[in-house]
N, C-alpha and C positions, 0 to 999 in steps of 0.2 A: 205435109209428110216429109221427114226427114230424114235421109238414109245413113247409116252411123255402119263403119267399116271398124270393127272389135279382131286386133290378132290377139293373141294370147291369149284366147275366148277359152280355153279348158285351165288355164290357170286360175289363182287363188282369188286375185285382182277380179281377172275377165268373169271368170263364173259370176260373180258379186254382183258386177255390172250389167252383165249379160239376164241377171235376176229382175234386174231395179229398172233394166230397157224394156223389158217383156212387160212390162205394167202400162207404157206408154202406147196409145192407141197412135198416136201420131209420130212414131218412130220405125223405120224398117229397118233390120239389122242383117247386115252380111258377116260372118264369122271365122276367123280363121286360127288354125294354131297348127303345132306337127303333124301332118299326115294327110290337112288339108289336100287335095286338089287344087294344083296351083288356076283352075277356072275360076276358085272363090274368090282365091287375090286380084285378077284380073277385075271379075265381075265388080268387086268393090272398088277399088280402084277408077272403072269406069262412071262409076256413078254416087261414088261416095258425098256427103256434103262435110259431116267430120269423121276424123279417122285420132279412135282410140288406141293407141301404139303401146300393148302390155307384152308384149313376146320378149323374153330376153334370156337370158341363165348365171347364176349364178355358184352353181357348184358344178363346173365343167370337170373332165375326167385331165386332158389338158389345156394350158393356160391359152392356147389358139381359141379357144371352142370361146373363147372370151369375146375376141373378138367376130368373130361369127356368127355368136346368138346375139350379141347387146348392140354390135355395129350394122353387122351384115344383114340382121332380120331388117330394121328401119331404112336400109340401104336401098333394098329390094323394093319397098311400099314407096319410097319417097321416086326410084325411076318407074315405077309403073304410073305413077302420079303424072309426074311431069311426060311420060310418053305422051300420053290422054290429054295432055294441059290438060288437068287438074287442080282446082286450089282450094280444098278446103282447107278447114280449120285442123290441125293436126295436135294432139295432146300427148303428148311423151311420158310415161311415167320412169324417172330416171331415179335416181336415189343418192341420198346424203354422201354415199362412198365416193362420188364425183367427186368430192373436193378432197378425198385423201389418194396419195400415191401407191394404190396397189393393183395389183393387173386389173379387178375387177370394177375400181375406181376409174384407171385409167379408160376402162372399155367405153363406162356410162358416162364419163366424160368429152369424149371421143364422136361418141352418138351424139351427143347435146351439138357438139360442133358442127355435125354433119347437117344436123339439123337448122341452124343460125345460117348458117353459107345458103343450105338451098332455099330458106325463106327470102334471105337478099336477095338470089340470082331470080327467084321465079314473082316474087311479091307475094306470097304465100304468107299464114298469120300461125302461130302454134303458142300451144302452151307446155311450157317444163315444170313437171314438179320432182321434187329432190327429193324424196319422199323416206323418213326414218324407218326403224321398223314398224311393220305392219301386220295389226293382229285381228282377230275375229273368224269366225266360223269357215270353215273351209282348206284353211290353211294344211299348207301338211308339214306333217310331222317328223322331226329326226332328216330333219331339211337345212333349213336356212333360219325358223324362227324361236326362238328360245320358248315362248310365250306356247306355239302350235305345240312344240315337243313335252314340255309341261303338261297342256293339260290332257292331249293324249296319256303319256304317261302314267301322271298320277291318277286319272278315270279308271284308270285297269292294275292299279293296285304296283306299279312297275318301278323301283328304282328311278329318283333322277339326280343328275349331278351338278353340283353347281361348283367352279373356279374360284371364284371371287364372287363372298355374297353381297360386297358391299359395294359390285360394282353398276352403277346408275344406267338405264338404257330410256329412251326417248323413243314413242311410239304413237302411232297414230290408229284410230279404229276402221275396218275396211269399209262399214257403211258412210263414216267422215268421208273418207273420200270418195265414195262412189257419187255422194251427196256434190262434192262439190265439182266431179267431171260431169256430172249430168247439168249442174247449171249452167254450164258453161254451153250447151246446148242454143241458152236462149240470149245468152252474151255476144256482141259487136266486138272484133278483133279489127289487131294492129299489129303485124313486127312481131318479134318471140318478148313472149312472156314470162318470166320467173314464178310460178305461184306457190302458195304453199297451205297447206290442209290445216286447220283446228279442230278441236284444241290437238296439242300434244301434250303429252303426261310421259313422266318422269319418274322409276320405279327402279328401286334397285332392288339387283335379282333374289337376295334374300328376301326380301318382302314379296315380291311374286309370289316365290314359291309355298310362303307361310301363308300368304292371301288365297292359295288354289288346296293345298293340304285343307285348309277349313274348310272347304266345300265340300271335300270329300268327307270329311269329318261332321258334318252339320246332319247328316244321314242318320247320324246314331244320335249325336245330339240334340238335333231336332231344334237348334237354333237356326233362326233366318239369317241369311247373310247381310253384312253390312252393305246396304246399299246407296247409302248416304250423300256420295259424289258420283258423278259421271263417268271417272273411270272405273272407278269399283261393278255398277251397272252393266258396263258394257263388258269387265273381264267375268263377272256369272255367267252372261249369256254364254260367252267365247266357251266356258269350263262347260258348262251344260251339251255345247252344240257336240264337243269330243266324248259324252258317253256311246260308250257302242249298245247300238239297236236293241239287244235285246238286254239294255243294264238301264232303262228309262226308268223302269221302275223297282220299288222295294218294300220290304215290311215294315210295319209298324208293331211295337211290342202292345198287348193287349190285356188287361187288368180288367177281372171278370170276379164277381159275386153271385150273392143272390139275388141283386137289385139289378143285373146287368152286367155292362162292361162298357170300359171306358178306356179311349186309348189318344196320348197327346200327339196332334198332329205339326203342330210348328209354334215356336217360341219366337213372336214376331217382334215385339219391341218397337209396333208401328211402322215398318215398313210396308209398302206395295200393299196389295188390300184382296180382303178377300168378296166372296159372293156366294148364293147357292141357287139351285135353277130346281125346278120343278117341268117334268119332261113326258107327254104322252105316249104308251108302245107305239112303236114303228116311226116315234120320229128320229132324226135324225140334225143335230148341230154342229157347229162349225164349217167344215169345209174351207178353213181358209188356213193362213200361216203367219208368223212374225219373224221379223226381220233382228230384235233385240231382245222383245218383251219374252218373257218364260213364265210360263204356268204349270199348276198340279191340280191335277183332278182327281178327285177322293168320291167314288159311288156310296152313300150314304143308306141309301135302298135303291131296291132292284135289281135291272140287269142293264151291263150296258158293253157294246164292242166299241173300242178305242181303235181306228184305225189310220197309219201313217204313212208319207208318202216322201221320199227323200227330195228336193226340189232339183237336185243338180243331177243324180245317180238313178233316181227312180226305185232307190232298195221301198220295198214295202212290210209296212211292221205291225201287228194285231196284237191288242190287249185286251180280251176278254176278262171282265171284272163284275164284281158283284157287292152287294152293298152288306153281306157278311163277311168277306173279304177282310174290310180296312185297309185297302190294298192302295200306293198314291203310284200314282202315271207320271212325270216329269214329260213335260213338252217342249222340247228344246227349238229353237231358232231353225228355221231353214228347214224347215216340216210341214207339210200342210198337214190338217188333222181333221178326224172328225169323231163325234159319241155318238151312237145308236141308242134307245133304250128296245133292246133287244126280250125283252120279259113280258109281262102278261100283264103289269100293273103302273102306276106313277114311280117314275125313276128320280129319286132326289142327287142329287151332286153338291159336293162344295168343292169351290176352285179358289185359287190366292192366283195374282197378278202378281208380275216385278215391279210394275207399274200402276198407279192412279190412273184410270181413263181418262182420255184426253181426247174429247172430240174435235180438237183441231189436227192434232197428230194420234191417232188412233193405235198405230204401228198395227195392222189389222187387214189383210190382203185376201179375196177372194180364190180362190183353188182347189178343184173336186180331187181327193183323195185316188 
């Protein structure tokens, strides 16, 4: 068992991590962020083996609070450490602006330093990562990250503004790096380490914002999104995870004869795949969540309750759907979910993945609603 000390555990980062530790049976976590009880810093401190170091700020009110969140948080953890002789492994997550001269480059650069000196003085091991910007679910919005304020945004139908569309930004996805602090869990240190996340991708902001406009736009269209490469993949998820709760789902136009009625559900073009389930009353599937992968559930016959669970927030969300409806569910990342067939008969569904299943990496997490 290993005890992992997370500050910045209510942040964009921490949340993330704080997700992808709670899987681990042989992890114990202490957590800390604003408003903590300075007993949790203690406690962890006392018995940490690595310490995740995500607390910082970067949109201070003044350019002090700079050094106070980015210096002064790390300051705090590094002498409760050394009170204790303490040496675990310590992972900083610092960011690219180190290496440019502005108050809040200086700050994050400042900390890296503090951090180098007390590995020397104590023999202590850490790891730095410089980290670009950082996108994916959780984020907040009309903050710090162009990418979170997007697709916020545009999900709610809202103006966004771009300076310069043709200017290039370099990002990382927050599961990448969740992926690669947590291996560091079962890695041997040495001294400060410089590390750095893959892949990174490279997007300039006009094409962002053309790339998240289609999503929204693929609703009436009814084209599947390009998901072709890796980042494309992972920025659906990101657009998908910024719908608000009660905007999962929407209509389908429907074309009705005397034969019937017929109504086009998605223009796939071979991506992700679909499937359809045959379901007895009163069962109930799912129960779990994804971390990237996105799904649509379309009740074909019957009845069925759709119900949601926010994974960080706890908001709770029900779709009650039927198989006259045509009604599709979008099921965004960072939800655990479940279907009931709530009716008196066999409940048919068809569902499409963003993904081919993959029983080595499943992206497929257990979680009662």
């Amino acid at each position: 068992m290993k005890i992992v000390l997370v500050t910045g555990a209510k942040g964009f980062i921490g949340r993330n991590l704080i997700l992808s530790l709670g899987r681990r049976p042989d992890i114990k976590m202490v957590s800390v962020d604003i408003g903590s009880p300075e007993t949790e810093l203690i406690k962890g401190c006392d018995t940490c083996d690595v310490v995740f170091h995500l607390a910082g700020i970067n949109r201070p009110l003044t350019e002090q609070e700079y050094e106070t969140g980015n210096v002064g948080s790390l300051a705090a953890v590094l002498s409760g450490l050394e009170k204790r002789l303490r040496r675990p492994h310590i992972v900083l997550s610092s960011s690219a602006q180190a290496l440019h001269d502005n108050p809040y480059g200086r700050s994050k650069r400042k900390a890296e330093e503090l951090l180098v000196e007390y590995c020397r003085r104590t023999g202590s091991s850490a790891s730095v990562f410089r980290l670009p910007g950082v996108f994916g679910r959780w984020c907040r919005p009309n903050y710090n990250s162009v990418v979170a304020t997007f697709c916020h945004n545009i999900a709610r139908g809202i103006p966004i503004q771009i300076s310069d569309s043709s200017r290039e930004i370099e990002l990382v996805y927050v599961d990448d790096v969740v992926r690669v602090f947590i291996d560091l869990l079962t890695t041997n240190h040495e001294g400060v380490a410089f590390r750095d996340v893959a892949p990174v991708f490279k997007v300039k902001l006009g094409d962002l914002a053309d790339r998240l406009l289609e999503y929204r736009k693929s609703r009436e269209s009814l084209q599947v999104a390009d998901l072709s490469d890796p980042f494309l993949r992972r920025l659906f998820g990101t657009y998908l995870s910024y719908l608000p709760s009660d905007g999962f789902a929407y209509e389908l136009e429907c074309k009705a004869d005397d034969r019937g009625a017929l109504a086009e559900i998605l223009k796939a073009g071979g991506h992700g795949q679909f499937f359809v389930s045959r379901t007895k009353p009163g069962i109930v599937r799912g129960n779990h969540y994804h971390d990237t992968k996105v799904e649509k559930f379309l009740v074909l016959e019957g009845e069925a309750l759709i119900k949601f669970r926010h994974l960080a927030t706890n908001e709770i969300a029900e779709y009650p759907v039927s198989g006259h409806d045509l009604r599709v569910v979008d099921i965004p990342p960072g939800w655990t979910h479940s279907m009931q067939n709530v009716g008196n008969s066999e409940m048919i569904v068809l569902f499409w993945a963003s993904e081919v299943f993959d029983a080595d990496r499943p992206d497929t997490y257990p979680a009662e609603v």
